[in-house]
PDB file of N, CA, C and O in Angstrom:
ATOM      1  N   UNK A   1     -27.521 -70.680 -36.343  1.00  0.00           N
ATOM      2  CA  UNK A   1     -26.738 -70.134 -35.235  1.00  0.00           C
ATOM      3  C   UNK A   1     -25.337 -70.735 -35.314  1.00  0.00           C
ATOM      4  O   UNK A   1     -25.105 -71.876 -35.714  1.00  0.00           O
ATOM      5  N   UNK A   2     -24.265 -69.699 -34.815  1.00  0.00           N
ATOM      6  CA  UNK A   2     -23.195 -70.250 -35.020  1.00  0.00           C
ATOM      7  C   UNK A   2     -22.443 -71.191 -33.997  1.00  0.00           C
ATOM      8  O   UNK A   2     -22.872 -72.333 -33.834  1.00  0.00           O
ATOM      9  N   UNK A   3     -21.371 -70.761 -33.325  1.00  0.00           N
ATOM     10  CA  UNK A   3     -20.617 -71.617 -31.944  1.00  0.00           C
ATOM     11  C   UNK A   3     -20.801 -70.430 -31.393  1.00  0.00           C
ATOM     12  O   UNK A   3     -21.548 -70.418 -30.415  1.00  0.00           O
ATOM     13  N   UNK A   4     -20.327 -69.401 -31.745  1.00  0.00           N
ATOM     14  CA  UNK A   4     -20.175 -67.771 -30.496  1.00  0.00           C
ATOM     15  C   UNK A   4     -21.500 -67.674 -30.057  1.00  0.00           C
ATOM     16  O   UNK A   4     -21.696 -66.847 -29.167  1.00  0.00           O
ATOM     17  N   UNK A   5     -22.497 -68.344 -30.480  1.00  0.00           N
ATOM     18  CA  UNK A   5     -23.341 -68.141 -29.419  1.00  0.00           C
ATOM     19  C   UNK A   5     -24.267 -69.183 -28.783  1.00  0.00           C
ATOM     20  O   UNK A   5     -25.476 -69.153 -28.553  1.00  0.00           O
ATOM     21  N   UNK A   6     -23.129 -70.312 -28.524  1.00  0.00           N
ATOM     22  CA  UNK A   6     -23.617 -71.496 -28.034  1.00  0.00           C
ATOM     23  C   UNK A   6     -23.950 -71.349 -26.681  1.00  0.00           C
ATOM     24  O   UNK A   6     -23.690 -70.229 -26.241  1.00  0.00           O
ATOM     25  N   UNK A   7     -24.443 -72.133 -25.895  1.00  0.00           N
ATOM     26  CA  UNK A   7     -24.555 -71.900 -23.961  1.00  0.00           C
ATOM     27  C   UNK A   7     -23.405 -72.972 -24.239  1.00  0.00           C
ATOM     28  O   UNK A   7     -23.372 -73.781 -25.166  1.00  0.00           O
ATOM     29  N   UNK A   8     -22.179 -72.733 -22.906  1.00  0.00           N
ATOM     30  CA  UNK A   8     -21.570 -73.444 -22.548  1.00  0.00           C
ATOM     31  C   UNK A   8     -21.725 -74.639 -21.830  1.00  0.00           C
ATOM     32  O   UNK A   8     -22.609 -74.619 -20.974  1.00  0.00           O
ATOM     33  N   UNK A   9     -21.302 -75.324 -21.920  1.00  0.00           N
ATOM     34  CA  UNK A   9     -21.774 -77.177 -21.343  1.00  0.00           C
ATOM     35  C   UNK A   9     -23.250 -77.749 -21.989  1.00  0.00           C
ATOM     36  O   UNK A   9     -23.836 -78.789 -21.689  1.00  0.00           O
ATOM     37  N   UNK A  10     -23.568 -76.903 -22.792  1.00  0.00           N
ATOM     38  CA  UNK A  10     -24.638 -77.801 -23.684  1.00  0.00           C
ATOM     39  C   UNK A  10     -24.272 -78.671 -24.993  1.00  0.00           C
ATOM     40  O   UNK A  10     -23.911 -77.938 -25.914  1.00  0.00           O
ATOM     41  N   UNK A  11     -24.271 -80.019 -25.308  1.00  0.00           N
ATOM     42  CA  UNK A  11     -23.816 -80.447 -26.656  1.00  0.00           C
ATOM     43  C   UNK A  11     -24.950 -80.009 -27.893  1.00  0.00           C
ATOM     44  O   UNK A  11     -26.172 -80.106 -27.784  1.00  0.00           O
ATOM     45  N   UNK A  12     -24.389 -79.632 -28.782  1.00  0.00           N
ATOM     46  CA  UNK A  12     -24.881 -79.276 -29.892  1.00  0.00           C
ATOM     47  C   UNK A  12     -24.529 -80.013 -31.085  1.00  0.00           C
ATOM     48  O   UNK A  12     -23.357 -80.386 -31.125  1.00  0.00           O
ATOM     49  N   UNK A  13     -25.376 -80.355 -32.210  1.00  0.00           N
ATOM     50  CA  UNK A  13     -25.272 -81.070 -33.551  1.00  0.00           C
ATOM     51  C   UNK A  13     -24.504 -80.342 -34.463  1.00  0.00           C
ATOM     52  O   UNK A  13     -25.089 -79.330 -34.848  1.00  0.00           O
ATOM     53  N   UNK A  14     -23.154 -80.547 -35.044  1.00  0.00           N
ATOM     54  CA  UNK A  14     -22.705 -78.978 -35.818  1.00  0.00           C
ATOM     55  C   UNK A  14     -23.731 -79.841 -37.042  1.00  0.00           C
ATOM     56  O   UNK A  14     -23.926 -81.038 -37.254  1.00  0.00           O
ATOM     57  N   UNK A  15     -24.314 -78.397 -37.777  1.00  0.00           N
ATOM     58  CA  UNK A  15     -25.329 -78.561 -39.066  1.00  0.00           C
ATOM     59  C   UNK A  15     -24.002 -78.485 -40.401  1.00  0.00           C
ATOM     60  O   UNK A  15     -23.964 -79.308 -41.316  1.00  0.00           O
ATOM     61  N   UNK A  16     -23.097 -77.447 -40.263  1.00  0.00           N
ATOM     62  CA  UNK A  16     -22.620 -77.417 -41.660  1.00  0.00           C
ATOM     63  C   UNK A  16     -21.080 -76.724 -41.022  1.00  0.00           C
ATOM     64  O   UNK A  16     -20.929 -76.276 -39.885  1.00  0.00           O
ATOM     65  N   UNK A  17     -20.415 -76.769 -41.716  1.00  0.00           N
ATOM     66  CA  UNK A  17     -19.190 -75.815 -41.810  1.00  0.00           C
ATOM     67  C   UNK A  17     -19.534 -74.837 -43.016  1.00  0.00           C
ATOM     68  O   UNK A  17     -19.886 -75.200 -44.138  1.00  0.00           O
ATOM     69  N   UNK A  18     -19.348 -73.386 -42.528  1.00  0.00           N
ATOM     70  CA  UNK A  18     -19.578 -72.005 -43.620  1.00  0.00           C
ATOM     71  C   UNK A  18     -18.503 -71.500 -43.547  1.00  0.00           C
ATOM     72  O   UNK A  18     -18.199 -70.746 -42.622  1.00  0.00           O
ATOM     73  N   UNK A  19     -17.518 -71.894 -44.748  1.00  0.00           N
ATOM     74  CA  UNK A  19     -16.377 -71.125 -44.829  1.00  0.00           C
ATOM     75  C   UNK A  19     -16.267 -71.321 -46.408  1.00  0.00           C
ATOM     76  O   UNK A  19     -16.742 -72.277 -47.020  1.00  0.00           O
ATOM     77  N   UNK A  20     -15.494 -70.156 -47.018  1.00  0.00           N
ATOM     78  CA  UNK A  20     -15.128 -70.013 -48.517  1.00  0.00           C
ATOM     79  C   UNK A  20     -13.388 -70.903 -48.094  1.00  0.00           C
ATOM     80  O   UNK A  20     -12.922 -71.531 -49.045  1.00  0.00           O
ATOM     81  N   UNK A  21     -12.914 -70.913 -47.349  1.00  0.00           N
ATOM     82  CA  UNK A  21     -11.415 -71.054 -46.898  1.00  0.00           C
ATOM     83  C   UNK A  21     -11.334 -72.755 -47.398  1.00  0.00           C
ATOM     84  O   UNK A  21     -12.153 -73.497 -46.856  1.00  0.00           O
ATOM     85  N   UNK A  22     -10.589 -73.231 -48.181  1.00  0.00           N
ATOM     86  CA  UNK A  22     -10.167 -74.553 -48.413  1.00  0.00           C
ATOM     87  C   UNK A  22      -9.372 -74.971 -47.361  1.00  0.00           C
ATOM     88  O   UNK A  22      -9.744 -76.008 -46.812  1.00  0.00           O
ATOM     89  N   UNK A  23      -8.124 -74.301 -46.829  1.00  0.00           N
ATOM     90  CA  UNK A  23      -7.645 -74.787 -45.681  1.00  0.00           C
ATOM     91  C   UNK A  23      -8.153 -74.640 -44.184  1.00  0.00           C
ATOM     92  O   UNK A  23      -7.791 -75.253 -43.179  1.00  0.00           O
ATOM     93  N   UNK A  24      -8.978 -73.772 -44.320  1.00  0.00           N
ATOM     94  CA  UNK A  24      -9.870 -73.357 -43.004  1.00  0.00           C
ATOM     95  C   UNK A  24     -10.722 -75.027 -42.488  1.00  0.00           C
ATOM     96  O   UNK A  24     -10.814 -75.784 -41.521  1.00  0.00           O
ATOM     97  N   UNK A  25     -11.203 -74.867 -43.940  1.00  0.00           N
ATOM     98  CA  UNK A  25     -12.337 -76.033 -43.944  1.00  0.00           C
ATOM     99  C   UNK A  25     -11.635 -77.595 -43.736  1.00  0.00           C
ATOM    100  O   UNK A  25     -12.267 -78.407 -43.061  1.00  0.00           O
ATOM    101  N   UNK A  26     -10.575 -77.913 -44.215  1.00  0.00           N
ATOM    102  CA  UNK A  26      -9.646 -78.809 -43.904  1.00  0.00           C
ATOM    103  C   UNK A  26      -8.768 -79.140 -42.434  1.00  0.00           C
ATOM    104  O   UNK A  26      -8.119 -80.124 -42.079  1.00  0.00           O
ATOM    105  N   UNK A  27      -9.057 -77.913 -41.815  1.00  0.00           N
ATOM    106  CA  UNK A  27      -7.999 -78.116 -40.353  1.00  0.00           C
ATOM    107  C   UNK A  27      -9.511 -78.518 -39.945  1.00  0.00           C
ATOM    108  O   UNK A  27      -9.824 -79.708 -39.922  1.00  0.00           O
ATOM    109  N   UNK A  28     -10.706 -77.223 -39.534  1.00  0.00           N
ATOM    110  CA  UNK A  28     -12.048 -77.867 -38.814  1.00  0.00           C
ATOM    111  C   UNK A  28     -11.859 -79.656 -39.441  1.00  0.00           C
ATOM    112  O   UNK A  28     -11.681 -80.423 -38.494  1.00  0.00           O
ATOM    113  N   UNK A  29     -11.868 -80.056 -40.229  1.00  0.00           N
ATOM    114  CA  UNK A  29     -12.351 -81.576 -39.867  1.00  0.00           C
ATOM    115  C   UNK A  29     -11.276 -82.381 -39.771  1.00  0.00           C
ATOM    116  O   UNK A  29     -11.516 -83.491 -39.296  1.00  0.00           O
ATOM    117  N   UNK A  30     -10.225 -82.167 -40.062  1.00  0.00           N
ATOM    118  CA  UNK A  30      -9.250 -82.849 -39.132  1.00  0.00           C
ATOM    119  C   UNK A  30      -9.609 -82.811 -37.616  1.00  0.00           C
ATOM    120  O   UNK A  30      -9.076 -83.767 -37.053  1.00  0.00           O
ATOM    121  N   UNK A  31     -10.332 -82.032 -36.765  1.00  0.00           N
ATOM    122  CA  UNK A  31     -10.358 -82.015 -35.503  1.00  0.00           C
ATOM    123  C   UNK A  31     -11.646 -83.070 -35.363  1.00  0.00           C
ATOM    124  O   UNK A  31     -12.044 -83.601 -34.326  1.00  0.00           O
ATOM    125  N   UNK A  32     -11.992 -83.165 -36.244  1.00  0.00           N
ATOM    126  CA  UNK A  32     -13.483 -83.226 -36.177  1.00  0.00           C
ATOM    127  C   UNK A  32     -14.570 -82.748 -35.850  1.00  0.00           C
ATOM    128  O   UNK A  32     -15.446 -83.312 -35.195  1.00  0.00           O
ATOM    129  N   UNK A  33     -14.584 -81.425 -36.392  1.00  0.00           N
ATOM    130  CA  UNK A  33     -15.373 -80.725 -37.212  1.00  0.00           C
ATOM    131  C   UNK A  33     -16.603 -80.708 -38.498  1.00  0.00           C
ATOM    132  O   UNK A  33     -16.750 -79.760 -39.270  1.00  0.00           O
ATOM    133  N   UNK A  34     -17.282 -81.760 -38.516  1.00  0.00           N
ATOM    134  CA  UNK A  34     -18.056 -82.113 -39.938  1.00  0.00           C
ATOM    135  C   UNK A  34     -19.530 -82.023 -39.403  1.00  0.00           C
ATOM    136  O   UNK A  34     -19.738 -81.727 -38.226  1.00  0.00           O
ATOM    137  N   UNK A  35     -20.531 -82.277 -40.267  1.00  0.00           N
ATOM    138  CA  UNK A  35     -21.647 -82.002 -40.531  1.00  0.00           C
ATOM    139  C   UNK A  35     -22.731 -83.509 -39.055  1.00  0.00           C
ATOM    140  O   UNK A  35     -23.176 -84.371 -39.812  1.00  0.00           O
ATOM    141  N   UNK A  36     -22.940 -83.711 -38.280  1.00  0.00           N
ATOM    142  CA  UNK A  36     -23.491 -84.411 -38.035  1.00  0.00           C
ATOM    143  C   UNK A  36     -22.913 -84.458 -36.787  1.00  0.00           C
ATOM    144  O   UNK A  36     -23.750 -84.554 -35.889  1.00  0.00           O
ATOM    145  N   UNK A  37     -21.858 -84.425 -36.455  1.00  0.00           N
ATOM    146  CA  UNK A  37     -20.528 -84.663 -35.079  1.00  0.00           C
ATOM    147  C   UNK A  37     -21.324 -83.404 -34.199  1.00  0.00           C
ATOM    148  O   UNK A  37     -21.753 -82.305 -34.550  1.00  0.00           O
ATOM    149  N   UNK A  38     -21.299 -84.146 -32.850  1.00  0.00           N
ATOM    150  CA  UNK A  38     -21.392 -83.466 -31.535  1.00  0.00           C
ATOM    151  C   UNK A  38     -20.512 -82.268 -31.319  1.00  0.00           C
ATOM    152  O   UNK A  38     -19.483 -82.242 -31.994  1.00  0.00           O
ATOM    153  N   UNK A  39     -20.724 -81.333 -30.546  1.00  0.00           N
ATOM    154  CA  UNK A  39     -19.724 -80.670 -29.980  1.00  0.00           C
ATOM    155  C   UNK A  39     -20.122 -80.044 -28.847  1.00  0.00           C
ATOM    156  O   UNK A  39     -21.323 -79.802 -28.967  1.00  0.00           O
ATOM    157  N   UNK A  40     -19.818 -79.765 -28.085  1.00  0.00           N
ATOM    158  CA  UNK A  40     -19.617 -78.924 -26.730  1.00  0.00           C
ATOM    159  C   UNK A  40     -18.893 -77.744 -26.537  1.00  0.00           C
ATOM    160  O   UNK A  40     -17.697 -78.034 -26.518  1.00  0.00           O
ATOM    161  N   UNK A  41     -19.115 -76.281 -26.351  1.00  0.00           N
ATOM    162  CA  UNK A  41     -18.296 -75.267 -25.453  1.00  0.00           C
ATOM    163  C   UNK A  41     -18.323 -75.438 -24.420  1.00  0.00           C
ATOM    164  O   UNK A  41     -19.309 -75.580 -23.696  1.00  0.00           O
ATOM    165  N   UNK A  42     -17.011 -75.457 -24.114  1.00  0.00           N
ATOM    166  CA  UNK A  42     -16.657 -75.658 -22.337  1.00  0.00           C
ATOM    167  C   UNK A  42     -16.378 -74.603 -21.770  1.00  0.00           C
ATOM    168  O   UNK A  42     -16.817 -74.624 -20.621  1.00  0.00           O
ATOM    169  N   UNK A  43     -15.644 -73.302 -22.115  1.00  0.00           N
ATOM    170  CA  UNK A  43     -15.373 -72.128 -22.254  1.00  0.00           C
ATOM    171  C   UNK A  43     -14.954 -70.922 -22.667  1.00  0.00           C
ATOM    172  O   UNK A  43     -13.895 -70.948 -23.294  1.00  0.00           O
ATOM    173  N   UNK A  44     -15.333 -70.128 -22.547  1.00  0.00           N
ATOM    174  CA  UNK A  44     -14.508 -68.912 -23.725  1.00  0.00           C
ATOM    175  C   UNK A  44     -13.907 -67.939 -22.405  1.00  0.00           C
ATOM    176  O   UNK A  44     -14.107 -67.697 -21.215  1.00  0.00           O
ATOM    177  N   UNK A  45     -13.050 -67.598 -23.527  1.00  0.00           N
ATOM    178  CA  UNK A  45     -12.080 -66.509 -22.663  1.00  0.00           C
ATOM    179  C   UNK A  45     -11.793 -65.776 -23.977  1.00  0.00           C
ATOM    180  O   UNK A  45     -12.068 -66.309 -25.052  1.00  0.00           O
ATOM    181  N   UNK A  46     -11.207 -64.481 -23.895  1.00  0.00           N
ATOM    182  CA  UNK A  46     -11.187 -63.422 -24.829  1.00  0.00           C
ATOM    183  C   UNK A  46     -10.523 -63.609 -26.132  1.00  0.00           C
ATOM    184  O   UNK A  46      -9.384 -63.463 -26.575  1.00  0.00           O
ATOM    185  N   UNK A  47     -12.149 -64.148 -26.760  1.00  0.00           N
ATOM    186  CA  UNK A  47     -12.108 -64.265 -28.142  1.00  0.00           C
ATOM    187  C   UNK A  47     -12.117 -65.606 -28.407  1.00  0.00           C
ATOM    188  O   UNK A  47     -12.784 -66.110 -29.310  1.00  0.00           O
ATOM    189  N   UNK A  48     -11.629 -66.015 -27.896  1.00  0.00           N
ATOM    190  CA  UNK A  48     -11.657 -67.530 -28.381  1.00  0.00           C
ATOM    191  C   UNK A  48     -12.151 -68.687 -27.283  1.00  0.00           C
ATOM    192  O   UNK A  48     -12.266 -68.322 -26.113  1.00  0.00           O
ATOM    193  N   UNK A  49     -12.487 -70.265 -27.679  1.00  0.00           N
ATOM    194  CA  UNK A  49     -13.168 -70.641 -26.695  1.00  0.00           C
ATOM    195  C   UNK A  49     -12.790 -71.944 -26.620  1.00  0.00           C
ATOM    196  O   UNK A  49     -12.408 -72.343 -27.721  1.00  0.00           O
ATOM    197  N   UNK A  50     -12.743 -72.763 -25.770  1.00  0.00           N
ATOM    198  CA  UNK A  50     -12.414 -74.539 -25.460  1.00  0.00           C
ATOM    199  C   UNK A  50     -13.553 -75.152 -25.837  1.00  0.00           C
ATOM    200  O   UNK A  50     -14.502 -74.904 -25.093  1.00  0.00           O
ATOM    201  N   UNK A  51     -13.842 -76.080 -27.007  1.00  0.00           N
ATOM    202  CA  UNK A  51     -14.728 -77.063 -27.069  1.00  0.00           C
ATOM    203  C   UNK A  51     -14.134 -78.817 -27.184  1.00  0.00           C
ATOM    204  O   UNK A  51     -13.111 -79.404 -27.538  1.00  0.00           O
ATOM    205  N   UNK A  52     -15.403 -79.129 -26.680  1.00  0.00           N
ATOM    206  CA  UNK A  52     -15.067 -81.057 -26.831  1.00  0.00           C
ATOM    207  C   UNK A  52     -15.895 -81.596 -28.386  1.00  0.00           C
ATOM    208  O   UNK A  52     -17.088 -81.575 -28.689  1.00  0.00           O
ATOM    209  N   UNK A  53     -14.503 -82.126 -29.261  1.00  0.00           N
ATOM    210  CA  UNK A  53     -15.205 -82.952 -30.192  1.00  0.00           C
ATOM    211  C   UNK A  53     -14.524 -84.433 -30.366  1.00  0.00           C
ATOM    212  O   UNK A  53     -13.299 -84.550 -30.357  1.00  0.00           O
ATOM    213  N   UNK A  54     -15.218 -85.322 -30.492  1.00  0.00           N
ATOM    214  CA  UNK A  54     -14.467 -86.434 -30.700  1.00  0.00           C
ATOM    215  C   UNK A  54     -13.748 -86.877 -29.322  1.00  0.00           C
ATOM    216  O   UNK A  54     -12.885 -87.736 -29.505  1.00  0.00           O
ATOM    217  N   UNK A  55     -13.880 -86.571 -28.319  1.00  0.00           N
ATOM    218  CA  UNK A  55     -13.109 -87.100 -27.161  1.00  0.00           C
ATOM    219  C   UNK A  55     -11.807 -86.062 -26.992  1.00  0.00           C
ATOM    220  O   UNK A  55     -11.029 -86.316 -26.073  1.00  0.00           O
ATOM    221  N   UNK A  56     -11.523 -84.832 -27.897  1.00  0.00           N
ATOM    222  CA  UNK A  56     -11.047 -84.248 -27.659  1.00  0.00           C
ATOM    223  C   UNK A  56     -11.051 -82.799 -27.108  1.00  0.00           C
ATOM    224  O   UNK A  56     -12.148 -82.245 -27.182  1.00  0.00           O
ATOM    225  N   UNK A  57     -10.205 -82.197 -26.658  1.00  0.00           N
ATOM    226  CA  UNK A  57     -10.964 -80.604 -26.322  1.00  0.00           C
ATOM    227  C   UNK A  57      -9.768 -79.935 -26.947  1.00  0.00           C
ATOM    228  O   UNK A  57      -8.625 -80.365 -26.787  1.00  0.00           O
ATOM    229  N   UNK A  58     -10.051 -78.914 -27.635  1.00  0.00           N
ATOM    230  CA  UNK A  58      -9.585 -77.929 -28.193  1.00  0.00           C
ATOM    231  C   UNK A  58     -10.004 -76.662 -28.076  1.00  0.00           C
ATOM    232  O   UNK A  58     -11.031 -76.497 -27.417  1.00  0.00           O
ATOM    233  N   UNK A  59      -9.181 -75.187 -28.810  1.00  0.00           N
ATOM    234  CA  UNK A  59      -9.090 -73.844 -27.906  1.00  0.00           C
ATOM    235  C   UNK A  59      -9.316 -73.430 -29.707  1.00  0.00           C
ATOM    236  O   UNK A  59      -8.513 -73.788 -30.569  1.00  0.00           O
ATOM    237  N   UNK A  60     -10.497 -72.667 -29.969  1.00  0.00           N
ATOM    238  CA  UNK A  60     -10.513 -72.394 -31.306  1.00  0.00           C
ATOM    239  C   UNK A  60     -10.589 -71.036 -31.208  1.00  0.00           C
ATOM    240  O   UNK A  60     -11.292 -70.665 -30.269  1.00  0.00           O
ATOM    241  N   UNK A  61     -10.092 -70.158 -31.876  1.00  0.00           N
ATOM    242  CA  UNK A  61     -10.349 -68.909 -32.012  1.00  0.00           C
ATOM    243  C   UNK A  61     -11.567 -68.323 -32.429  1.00  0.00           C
ATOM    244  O   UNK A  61     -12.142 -69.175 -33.105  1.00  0.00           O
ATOM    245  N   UNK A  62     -12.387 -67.077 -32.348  1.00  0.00           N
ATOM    246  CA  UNK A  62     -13.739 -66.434 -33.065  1.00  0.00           C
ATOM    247  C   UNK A  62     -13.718 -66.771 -34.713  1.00  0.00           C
ATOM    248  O   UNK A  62     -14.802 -67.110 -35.188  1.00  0.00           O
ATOM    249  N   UNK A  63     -12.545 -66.701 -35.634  1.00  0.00           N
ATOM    250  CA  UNK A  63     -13.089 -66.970 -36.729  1.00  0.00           C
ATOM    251  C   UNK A  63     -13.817 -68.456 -37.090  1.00  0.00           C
ATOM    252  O   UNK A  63     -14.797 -68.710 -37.791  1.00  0.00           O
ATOM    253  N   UNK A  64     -12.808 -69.428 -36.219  1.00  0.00           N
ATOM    254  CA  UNK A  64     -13.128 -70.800 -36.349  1.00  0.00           C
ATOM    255  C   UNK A  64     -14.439 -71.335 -36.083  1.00  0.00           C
ATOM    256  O   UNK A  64     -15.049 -72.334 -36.466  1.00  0.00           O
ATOM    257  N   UNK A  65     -14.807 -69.910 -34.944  1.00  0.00           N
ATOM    258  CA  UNK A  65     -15.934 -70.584 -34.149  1.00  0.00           C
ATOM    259  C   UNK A  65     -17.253 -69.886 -34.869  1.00  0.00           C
ATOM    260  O   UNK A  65     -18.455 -70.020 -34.641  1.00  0.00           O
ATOM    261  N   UNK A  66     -16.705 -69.283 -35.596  1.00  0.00           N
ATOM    262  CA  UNK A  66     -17.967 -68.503 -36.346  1.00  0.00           C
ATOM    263  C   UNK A  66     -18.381 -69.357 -37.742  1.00  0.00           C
ATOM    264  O   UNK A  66     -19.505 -69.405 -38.242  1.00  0.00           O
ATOM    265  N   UNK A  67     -17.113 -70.041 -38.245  1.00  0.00           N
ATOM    266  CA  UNK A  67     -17.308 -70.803 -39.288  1.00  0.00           C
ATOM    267  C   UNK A  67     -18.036 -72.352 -38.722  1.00  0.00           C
ATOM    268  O   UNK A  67     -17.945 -73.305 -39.496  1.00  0.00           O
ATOM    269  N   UNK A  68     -18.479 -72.483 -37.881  1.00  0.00           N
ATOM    270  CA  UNK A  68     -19.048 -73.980 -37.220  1.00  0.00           C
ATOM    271  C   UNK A  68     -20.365 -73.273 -37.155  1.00  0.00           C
ATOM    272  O   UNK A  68     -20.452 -72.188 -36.580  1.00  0.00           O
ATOM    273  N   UNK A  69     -21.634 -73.982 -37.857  1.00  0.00           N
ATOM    274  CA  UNK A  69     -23.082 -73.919 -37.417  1.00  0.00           C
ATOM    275  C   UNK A  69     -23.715 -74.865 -37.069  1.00  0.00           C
ATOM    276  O   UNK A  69     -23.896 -75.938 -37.644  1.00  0.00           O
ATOM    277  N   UNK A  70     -24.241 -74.328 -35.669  1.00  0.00           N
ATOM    278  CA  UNK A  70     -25.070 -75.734 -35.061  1.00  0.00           C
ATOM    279  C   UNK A  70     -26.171 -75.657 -35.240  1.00  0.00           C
ATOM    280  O   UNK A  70     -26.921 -76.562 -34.875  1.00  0.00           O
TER     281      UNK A  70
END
């Protein structure tokens, strides 16, 4: 399962990042984005959605959020 269809305010384990994208895959873990790291949706609004990783919250768009599997 991916992030677009997470329940909001539940934390989830991300399992993998699925992207062919070298720089795609490089911004996700700069945020901290990687294989083992917590994350949270806090909310979506059209198309894209606010999650908490690392003590941070960020606004990722549908592709981003499709490339994160929890």
């Amino acid at each position: 399962m991916n992030l677009t269809k997470a329940e909001e305010g539940k934390e989830y384990t991300i399992q993998r990042i699925d992207t062919q994208d070298e720089e795609l895959d490089s911004f996700l873990f700069s945020l901290g984005c990687y294989s083992g790291e917590p994350i949270t949706v806090i909310s979506r609004r059209r198309g894209s959605c606010t999650v908490s990783v690392k003590d941070g919250r960020y606004s990722i768009d549908k592709q981003l959020a499709e490339a994160i599997v929890i």
